[in-house]
C-alpha positions in Angstrom: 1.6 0.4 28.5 1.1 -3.0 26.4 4.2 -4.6 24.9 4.4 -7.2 22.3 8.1 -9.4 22.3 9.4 -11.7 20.2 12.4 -13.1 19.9 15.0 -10.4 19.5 11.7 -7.6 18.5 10.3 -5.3 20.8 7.2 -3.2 20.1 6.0 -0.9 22.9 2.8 0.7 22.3 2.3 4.0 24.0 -1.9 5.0 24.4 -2.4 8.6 24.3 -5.6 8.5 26.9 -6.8 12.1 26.3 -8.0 10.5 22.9 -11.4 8.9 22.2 -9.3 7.3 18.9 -6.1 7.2 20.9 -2.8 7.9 18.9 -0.3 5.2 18.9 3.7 6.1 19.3 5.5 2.9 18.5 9.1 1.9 18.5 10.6 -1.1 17.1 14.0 -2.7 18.6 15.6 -4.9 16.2 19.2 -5.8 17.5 21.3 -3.1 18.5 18.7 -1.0 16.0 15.6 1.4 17.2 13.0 2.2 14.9 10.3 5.2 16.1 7.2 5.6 14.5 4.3 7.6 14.9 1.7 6.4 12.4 -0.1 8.9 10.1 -3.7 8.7 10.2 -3.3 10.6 6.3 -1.8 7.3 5.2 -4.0 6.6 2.4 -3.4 2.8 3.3 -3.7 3.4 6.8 -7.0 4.7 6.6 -7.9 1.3 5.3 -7.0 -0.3 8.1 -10.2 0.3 10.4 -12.1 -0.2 7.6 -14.8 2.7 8.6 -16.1 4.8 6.0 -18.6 7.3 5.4 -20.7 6.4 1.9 -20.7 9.1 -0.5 -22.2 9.1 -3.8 -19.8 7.5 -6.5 -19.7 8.6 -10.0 -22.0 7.1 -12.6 -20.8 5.3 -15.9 -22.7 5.7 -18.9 -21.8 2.9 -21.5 -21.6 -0.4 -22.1 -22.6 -2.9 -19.5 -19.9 -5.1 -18.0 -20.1 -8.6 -15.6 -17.4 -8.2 -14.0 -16.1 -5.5 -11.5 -13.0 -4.3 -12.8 -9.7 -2.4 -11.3 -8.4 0.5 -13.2 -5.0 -0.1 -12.5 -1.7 1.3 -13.5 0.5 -0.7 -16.0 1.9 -4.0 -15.1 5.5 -5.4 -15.3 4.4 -7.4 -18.3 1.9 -6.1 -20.0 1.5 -8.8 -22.6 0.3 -11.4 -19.9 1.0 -10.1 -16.4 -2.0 -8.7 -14.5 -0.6 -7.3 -11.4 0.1 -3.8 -11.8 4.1 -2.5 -11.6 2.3 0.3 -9.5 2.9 0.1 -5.3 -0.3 1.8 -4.8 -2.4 -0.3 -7.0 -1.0 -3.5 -6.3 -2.1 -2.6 -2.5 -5.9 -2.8 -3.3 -5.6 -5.9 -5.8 -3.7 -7.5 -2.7 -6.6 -6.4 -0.7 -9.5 -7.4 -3.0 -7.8 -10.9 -3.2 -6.8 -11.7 0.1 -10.3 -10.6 1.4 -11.6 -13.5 -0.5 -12.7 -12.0 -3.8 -12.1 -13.8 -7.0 -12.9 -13.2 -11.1 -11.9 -9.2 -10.9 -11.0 -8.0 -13.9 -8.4 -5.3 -14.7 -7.6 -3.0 -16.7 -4.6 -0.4 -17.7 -5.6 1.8 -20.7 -7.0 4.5 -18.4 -4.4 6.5 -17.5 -4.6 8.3 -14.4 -6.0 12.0 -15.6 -9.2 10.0 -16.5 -9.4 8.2 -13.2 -11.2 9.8 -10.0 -9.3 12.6 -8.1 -6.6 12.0 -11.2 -5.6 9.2 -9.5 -5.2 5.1 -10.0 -7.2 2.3 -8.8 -10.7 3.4 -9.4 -12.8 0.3 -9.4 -16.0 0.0 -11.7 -18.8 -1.7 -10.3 -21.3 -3.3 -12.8 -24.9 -2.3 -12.2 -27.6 -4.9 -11.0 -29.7 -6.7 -14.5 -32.5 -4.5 -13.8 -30.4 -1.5 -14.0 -28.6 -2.5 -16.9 -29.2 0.7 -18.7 -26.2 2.4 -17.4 -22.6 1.0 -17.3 -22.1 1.2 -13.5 -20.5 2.5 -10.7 -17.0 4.2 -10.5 -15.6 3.9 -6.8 -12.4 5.7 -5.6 -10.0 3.9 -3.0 -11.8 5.1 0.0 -14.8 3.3 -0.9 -13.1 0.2 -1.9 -13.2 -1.0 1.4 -16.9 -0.4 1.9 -17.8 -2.2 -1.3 -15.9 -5.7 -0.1 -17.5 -5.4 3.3 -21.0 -5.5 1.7 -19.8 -8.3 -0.6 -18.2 -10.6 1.9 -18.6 -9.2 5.4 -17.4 -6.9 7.9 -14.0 -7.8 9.3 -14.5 -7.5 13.1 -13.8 -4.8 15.8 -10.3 -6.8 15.4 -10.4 -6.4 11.9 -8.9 -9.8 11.4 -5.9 -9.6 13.7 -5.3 -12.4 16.5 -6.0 -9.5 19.7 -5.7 -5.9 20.1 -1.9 -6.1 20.7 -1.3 -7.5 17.1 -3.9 -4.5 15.6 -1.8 -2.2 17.6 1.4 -3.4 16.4 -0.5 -3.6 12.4 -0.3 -0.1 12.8 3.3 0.6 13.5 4.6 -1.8 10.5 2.3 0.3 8.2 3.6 3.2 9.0 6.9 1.6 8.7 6.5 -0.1 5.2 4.7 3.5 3.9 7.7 5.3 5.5 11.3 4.0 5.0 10.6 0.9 2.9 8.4 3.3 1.0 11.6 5.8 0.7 13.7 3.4 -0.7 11.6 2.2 -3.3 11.1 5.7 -4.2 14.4 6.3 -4.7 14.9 3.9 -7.1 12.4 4.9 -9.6 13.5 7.0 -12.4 12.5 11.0 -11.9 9.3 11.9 -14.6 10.5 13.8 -17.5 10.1 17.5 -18.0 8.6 17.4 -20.7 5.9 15.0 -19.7 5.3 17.2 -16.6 4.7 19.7 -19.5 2.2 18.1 -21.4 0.3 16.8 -18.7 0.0 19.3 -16.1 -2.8 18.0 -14.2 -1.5 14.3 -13.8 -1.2 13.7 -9.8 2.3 13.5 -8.2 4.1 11.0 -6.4 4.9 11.4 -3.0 7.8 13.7 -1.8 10.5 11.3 -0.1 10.8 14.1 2.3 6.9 13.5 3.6 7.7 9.7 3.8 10.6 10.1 6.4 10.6 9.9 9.9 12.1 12.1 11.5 11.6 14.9 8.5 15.0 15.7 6.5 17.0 18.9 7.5 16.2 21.5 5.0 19.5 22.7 2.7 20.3 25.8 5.2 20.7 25.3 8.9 20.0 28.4 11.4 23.4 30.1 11.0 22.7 30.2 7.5 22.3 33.7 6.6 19.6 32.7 4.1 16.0 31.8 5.5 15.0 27.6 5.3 14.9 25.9 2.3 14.6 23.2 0.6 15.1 19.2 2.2 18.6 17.5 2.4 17.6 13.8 1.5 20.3 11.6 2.9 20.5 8.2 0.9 22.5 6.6 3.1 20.4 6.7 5.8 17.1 6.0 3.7 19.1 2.9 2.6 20.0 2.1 6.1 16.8 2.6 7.5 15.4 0.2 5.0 17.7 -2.4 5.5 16.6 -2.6 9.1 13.4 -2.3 8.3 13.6 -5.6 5.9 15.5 -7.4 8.4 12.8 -6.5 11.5 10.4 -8.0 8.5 11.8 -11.1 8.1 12.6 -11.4 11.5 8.7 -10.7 12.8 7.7 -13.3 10.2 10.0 -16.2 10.9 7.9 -19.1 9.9 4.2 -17.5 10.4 2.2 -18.1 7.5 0.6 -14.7 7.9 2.4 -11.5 9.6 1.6 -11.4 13.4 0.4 -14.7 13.9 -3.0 -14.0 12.0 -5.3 -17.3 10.8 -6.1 -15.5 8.1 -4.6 -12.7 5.4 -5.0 -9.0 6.9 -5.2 -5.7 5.2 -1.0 -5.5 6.7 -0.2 -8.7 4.4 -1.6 -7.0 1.3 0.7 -4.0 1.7 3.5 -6.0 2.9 2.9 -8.4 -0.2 3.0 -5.2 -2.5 6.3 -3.5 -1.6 8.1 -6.5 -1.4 6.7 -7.8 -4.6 7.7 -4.3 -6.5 11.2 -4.6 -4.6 11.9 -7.7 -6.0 11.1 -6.3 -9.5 13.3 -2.8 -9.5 16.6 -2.7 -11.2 18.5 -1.7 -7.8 20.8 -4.6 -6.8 21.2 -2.9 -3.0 17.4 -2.6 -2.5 16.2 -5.7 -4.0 19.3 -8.1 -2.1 18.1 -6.8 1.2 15.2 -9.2 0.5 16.0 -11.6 -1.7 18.6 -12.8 0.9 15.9 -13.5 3.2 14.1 -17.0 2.2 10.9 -16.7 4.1 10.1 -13.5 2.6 10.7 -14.5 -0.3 8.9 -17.4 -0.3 6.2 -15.6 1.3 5.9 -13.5 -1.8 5.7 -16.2 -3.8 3.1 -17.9 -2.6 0.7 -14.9 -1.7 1.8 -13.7 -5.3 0.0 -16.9 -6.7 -3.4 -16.2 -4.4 -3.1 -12.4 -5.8 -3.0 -13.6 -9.2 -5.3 -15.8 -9.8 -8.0 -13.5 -8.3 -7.8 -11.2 -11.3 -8.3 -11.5 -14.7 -7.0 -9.5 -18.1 -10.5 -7.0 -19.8 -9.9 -7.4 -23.4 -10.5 -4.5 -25.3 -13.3 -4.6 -27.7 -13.2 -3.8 -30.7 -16.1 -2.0 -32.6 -16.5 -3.4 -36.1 
């Protein structure tokens, strides 16, 4: 059993042998405080971890011809000037696309997500090669994101950038942490859609269920000597907000003074989803949640400076305008 310790954080791997792709049951000590977690392989972020993908065919843009590849997104923070999207799930794969190394992206946020692939935001659009210039390009859904980089700036390695096997194993335990209870929390702070927008837009996709992001599941409303039959999840925010708090705290402990998370030379797939939930923390109007971080200076100055290599990767599509 391979363990991984620093300073007052302990991550025990356990290797389920049986497996050709062994499952990984992780807990985290922080303090007096245990964290288990069994990563999802349904993550959608998770998935991009390996990096291995099956090419399929991607959907085919007829119109006009553009330069530059360019991220549907969803809307920023600032719209007028801002081009990082206010979206945790978006911001993910422009962390990604920058901190692989890729530069002069553009992005775009007028496509709302019932137009986008699988009803759902970032698609990126590829431009064609000059002797195909007929069409308008490619339109690639997340899961081929990853494949597209690799063929622009090379494969990551069997370690897929992380320092040995015991910091991959350990990537996988803070994404499922991030995705889980840090995940929660943000959720929880975002205002509930409207009825009537559910109304007129039927086929929009869903956010995630807080209940699916928890681990262990909620209890459901009735317990078994109810005489009614299961129903229903019994969301405790208490414990969501103290499950995140120790979450943050294991963060910034793990980091200390690293310039990447787990000792890496060089930004992983983990510091571009680390990078977007704290970045979207630090922008939601809930004191509690965004104090947990903000308290912490080398997260925050973490975010800060990966923040500015995001950014300058990507730049605003102006609309034209037909005369």
């Amino acid at each position: 059993m391979p363990s991984v310790k620093r300073r007052n954080l302990e991550l025990v791997v356990k290797h389920d042998v049986d497996c050709d792709r062994p499952n990984r049951a992780v807990t985290i000590n922080h303090g007096e405080s245990t964290v288990s977690i069994a990563p999802r392989s349904s993550s959608p972020f998770l998935r991009l971890v390996p990096a291995v993908y099956t090419p399929r065919n991607p959907f085919t843009i007829q119109g006009a011809p553009s330069d530059l590849p360019t991220l549907w997104i969803q809307i920023p923070w600032g719209p007028d000037g801002d081009v990082l999207s206010s979206d945790v799930e978006c911001l993910k794969w422009q962390a990604y696309l920058a901190l692989r190394g890729l530069s002069d992206i553009a992005v775009r946020w007028d496509v709302s997500a019932d137009g986008a692939l699988d009803a759902r935001l970032p698609n990126l659009h590829v431009p064609l090669a000059e002797k195909d210039k007929e069409g308008g390009g490619e339109l690639l859904p997340t899961h081929l994101i990853p494949g597209w980089v690799d063929a622009r700036v090379g494969e990551a390695g069997p370690l897929e950038g992380y320092a040995d096997e015991a910091s991959r194993d350990e990537s996988r335990a803070w994404v499922a942490l991030m995705e889980g209870n840090v995940h929660a929390a943000l959720a929880l702070c975002q205002p509930a859609p409207s009825l009537v927008l559910a109304l007129l837009s039927p086929y929009s996709s869903k956010p995630r269920a807080i209940e699916t992001m928890l681990n262990p599941p909620p209890a459901p409303f009735t317990g078994i000597s109810s005489l009614l039959p299961p129903y229903g999840t019994h969301i405790n925010r208490t414990a969501i907000e103290l499950q995140y708090k120790e979450a943050i705290a294991a963060l910034s402990e793990r980091l200390g003074t690293d310039k990447w998370f787990l000792g890496s030379t060089a930004p992983t797939a983990l510091d571009a989803l680390i990078f977007a939930y704290l970045h979207c923390i630090l922008h939601v109007k809930d004191n509690a949640v965004r104090f947990e971080v903000t308290r912490r200076v080398n997260l925050v100055a973490w975010e800060r400076r990966v923040q500015h290599q995001v950014r300058a990767a990507f730049n605003r599509l102006e609309p034209v305008v037909s005369s």
